[in-house]
DRENTI-117016 format. One line per field, with one value per residue (C-alpha): x, y, z; residue number from 1; residue in one letter. Coordinates in Angstrom, 1 decimal. Layout:
c1 = (X ...) .
c2 = (Y ...) .
c3 = (Z ...) .
num = (NUM ...) .
residu = (A ...) .
REM end
This chain:
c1 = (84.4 86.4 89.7 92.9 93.8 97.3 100.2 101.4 104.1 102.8 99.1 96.6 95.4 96.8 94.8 91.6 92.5 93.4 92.0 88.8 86.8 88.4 86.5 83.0 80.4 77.9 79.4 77.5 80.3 83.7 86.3 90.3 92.8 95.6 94.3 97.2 95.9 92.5 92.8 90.2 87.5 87.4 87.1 84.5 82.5 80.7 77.6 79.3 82.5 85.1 88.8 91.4 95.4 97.9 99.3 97.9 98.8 97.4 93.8 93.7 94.5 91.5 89.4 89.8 89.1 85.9 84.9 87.0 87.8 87.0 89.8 92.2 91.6 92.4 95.5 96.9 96.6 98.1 101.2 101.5 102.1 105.0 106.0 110.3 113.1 112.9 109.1 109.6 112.0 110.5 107.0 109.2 110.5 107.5 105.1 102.0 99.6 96.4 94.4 94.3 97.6 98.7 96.7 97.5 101.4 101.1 99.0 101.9 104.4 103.3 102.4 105.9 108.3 110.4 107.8 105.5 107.0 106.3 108.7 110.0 113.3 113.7 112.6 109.8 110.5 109.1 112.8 112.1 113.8 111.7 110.9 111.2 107.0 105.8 102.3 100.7 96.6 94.6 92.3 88.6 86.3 88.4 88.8 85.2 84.1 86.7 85.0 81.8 82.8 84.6 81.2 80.4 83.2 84.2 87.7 89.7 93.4 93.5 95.4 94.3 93.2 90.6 89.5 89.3 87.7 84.6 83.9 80.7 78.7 79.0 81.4 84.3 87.8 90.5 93.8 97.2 99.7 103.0 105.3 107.3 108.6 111.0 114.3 114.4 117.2 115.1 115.9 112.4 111.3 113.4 112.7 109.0 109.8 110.6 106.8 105.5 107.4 107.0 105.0 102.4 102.0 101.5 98.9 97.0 96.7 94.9 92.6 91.8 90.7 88.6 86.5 86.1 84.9 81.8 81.2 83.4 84.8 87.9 90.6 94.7 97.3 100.8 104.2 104.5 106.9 106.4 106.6 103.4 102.1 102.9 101.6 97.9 98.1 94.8 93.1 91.3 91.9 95.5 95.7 99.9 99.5 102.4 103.0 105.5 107.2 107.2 109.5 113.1 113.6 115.2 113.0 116.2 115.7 111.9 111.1 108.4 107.7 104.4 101.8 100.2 96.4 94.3 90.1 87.9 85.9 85.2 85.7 83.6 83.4 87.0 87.5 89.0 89.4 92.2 92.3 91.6 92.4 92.9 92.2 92.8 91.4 94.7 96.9 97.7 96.2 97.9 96.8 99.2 98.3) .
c2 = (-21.0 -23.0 -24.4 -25.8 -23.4 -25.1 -25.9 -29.7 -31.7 -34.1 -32.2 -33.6 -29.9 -31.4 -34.2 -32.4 -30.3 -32.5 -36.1 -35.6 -37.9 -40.4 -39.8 -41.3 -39.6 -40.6 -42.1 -42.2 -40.2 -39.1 -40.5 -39.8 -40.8 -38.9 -35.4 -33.1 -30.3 -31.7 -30.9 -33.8 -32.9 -29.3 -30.3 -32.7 -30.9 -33.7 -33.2 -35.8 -36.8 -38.2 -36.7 -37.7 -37.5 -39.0 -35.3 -33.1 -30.0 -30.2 -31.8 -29.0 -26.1 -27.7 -27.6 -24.4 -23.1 -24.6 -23.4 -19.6 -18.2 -14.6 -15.0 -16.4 -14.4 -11.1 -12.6 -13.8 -10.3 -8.8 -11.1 -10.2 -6.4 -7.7 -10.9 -10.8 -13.4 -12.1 -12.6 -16.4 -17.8 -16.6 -17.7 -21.5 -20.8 -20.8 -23.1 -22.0 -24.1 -23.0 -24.4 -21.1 -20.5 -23.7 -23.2 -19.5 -21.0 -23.7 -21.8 -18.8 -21.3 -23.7 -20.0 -18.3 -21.7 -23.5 -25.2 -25.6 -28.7 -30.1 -31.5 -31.8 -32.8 -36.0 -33.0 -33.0 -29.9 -27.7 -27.3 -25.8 -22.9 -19.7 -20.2 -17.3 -16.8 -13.5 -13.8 -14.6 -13.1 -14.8 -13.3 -12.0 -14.6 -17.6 -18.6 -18.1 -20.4 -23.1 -23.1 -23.4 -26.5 -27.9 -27.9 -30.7 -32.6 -34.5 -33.9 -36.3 -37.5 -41.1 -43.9 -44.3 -48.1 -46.8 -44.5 -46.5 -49.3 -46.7 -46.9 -49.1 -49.9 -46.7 -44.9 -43.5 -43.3 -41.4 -42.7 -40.7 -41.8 -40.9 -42.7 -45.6 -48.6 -51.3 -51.4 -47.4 -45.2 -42.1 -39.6 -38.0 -41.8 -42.7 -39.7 -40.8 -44.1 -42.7 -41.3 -44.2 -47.9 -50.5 -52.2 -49.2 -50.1 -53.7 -52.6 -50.1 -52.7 -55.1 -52.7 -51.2 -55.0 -55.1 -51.8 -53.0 -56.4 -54.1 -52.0 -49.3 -47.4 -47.1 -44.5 -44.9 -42.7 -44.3 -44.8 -45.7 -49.0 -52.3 -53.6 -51.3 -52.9 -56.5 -55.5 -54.4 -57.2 -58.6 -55.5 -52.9 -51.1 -49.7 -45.9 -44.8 -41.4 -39.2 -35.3 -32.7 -32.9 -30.1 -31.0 -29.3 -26.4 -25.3 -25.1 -27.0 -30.1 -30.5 -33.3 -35.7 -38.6 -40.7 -41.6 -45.2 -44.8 -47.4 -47.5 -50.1 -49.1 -48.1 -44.8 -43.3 -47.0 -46.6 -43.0 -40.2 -36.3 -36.1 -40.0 -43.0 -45.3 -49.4 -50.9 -54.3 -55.8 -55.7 -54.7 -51.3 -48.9 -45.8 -41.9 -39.0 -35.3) .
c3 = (7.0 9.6 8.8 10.4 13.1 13.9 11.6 12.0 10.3 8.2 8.5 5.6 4.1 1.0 0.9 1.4 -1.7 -4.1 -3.1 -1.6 -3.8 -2.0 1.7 2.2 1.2 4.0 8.0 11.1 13.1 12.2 14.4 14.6 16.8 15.8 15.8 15.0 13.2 12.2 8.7 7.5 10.4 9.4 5.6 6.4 9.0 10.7 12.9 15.5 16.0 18.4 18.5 20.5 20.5 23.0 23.3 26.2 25.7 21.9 23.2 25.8 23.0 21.2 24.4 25.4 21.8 21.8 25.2 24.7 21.5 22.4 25.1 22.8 20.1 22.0 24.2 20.8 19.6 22.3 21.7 18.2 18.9 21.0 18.9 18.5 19.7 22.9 23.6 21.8 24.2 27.3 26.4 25.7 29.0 30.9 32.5 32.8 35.0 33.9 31.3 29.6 29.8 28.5 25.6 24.6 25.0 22.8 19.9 20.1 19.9 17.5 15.1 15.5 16.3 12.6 10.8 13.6 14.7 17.9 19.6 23.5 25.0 27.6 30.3 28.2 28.0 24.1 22.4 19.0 17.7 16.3 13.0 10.3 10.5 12.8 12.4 15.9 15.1 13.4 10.8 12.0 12.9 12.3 15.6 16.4 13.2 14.7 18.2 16.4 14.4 17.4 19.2 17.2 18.6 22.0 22.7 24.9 25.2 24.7 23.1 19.4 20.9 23.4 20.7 17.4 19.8 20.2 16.7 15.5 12.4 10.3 11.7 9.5 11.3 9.7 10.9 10.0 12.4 13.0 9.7 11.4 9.3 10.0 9.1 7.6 8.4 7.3 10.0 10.4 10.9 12.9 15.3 14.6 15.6 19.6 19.3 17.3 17.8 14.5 18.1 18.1 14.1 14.9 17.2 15.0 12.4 15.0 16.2 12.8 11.6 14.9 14.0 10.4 11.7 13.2 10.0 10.7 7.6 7.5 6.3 7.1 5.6 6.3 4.8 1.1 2.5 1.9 5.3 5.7 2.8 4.2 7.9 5.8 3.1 2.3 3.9 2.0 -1.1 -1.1 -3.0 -3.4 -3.7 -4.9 -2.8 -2.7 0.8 2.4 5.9 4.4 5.6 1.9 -1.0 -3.1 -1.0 -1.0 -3.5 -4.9 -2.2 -2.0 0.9 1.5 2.0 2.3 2.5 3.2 0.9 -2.9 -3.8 -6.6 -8.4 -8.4 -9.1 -7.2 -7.8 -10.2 -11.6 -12.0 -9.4 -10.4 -7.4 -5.9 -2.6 -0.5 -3.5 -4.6 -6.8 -8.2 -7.9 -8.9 -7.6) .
num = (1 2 3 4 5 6 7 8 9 10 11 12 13 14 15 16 17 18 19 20 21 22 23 24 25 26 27 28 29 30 31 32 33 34 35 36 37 38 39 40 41 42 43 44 45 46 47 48 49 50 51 52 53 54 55 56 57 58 59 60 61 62 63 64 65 66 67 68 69 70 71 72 73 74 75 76 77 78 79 80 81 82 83 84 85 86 87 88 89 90 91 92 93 94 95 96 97 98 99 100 101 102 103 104 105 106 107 108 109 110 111 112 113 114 115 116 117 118 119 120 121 122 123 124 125 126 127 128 129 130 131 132 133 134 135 136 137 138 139 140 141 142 143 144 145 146 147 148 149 150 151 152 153 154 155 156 157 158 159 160 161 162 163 164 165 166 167 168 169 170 171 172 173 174 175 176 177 178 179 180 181 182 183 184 185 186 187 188 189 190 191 192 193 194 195 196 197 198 199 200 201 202 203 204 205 206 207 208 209 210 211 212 213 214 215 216 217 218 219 220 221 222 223 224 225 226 227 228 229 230 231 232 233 234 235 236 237 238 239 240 241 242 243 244 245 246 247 248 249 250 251 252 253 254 255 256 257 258 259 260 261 262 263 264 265 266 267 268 269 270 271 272 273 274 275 276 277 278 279 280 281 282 283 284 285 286 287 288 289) .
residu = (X X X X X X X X X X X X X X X X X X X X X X X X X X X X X X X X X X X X X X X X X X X X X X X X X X X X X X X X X X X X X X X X X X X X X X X X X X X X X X X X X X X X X X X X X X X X X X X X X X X X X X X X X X X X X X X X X X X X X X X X X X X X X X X X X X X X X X X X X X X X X X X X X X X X X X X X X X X X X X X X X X X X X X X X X X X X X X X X X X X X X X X X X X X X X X X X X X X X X X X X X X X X X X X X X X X X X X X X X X X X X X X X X X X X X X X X X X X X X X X X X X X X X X X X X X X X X X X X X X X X X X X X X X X X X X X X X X X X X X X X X X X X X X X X X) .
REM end
């Protein structure tokens, strides 16, 4: 079975697990715009679907994946016989130009670097320490499923405008952009908000009501903040769903914290996986995991 091959901050694998009553049960072709590590295409398998991310060097790990995962799949064994601190910082040294190499760089990195965040300096340059995990291989067949399921798939880097634009009567479009509110002094947002300007949210919003206007459905997970709330008032059903957070790097500081999803849609006459959900148009309706 093919799941998430990359680990990604703020990834949806929870979701998936405990909330999927609350996807469509039937869509046209799955669309996303902010890829990351895919968790909601791989649970939902589509025959067709559109994927897209404004990061290069994540769209072309996906590509080459599809096209090559016997390659991969041995050059990331290779690695892991040699995996230490020594083989981490000259692979974030280097700069491949192939395709290839880009790839088998990134998938190392994001495997073995803290938390598998992604993150560059102004050099654009990958600046993330090595993280406390050693396990580069993956397990038998994994990679091979992956390709498989991304063969269902068109891959492209894009703005999430150009790609939630392509999105017609029956489409679904899950949207989990970065979390950017206004006004928040929230660290992780704010670093977000370099990525992802309160502008970009603006923008989403409009083109989000544009593919709805054609019969689009319509998933968004976003930050459980009312200027959120405000930006999306009047549109869909709003779901605050409560998590464990997952981004401190000490077990003592993770916490309860809540996500902002909204659907255009009814889910289960109201009903999700583990609850009831009272919804509202435009208002909010409560679901705790």
């Amino acid at each position: 079975m093919a799941e998430p091959f990359l680990k990604w901050p703020g990834g949806k694998r929870w979701l998936v697990q405990r909330h999927s009553g609350l996807f469509p049960s039937t869509f046209r072709r799955y669309i996303e715009p902010f890829l990351g590590g895919g968790a909601v295409f791989f649970h939902l398998a589509p025959s067709r679907a559109i994927l897209s991310d404004a990061n290069s060097e994540l769209i072309n790990a996906y590509k080459c994946l599809q096209a090559h995962p016997e390659i991969i799949d041995r050059k990331l064994r290779r690695l892991h016989a040699h995996h230490g601190p020594r083989l981490y910082y000259r692979m974030r040294a280097m700069k491949p130009t192939s395709a290839m190499g880009k790839a088998i760089r990134f998938i190392y990195l994001n495997r073995t670097c803290f938390n598998g965040i992604y993150r560059v300096n102004h050099k654009g340059e990958f600046n993330v320490p090595m993280g406390s995990k050693d396990l580069v291989e993956y397990p038998d067949g994994l990679l091979l499923a992956v390709a498989e399921r991304l063969r269902a798939a068109s891959l492209k880097v894009a703005d999430f405008e150009e790609t939630i634009d392509c999105a017609s009567k029956g489409d679904f479009v899950f949207v989990d952009p970065p979390y950017t509110v206004m006004h928040n002094n929230n660290n992780f947002i704010k670093y977000n908000a370099s990525l992802f300007s309160w502008t970009d949210q603006v923008r989403l919003s409009s083109a989000l009501r544009r593919a709805a206007s054609r019969g689009a459905l319509i998933m968004l997970s976003n930050a459980d903040h009312d200027s959120v709330r405000t930006l999306y008032c009047k549109f869909g059903y709003h779901h605050r769903i409560d998590r464990s957070s997952v981004l401190a790097a000490e077990s003592a500081h993770r916490c309860k914290t809540s996500e902002l999803l909204i659907t255009t849609y009814r889910t289960f006459n109201g009903e999700q996986a583990h609850g009831a959900l009272r919804l509202a148009r435009g208002g909010q309706a409560e679901a705790h995991a």
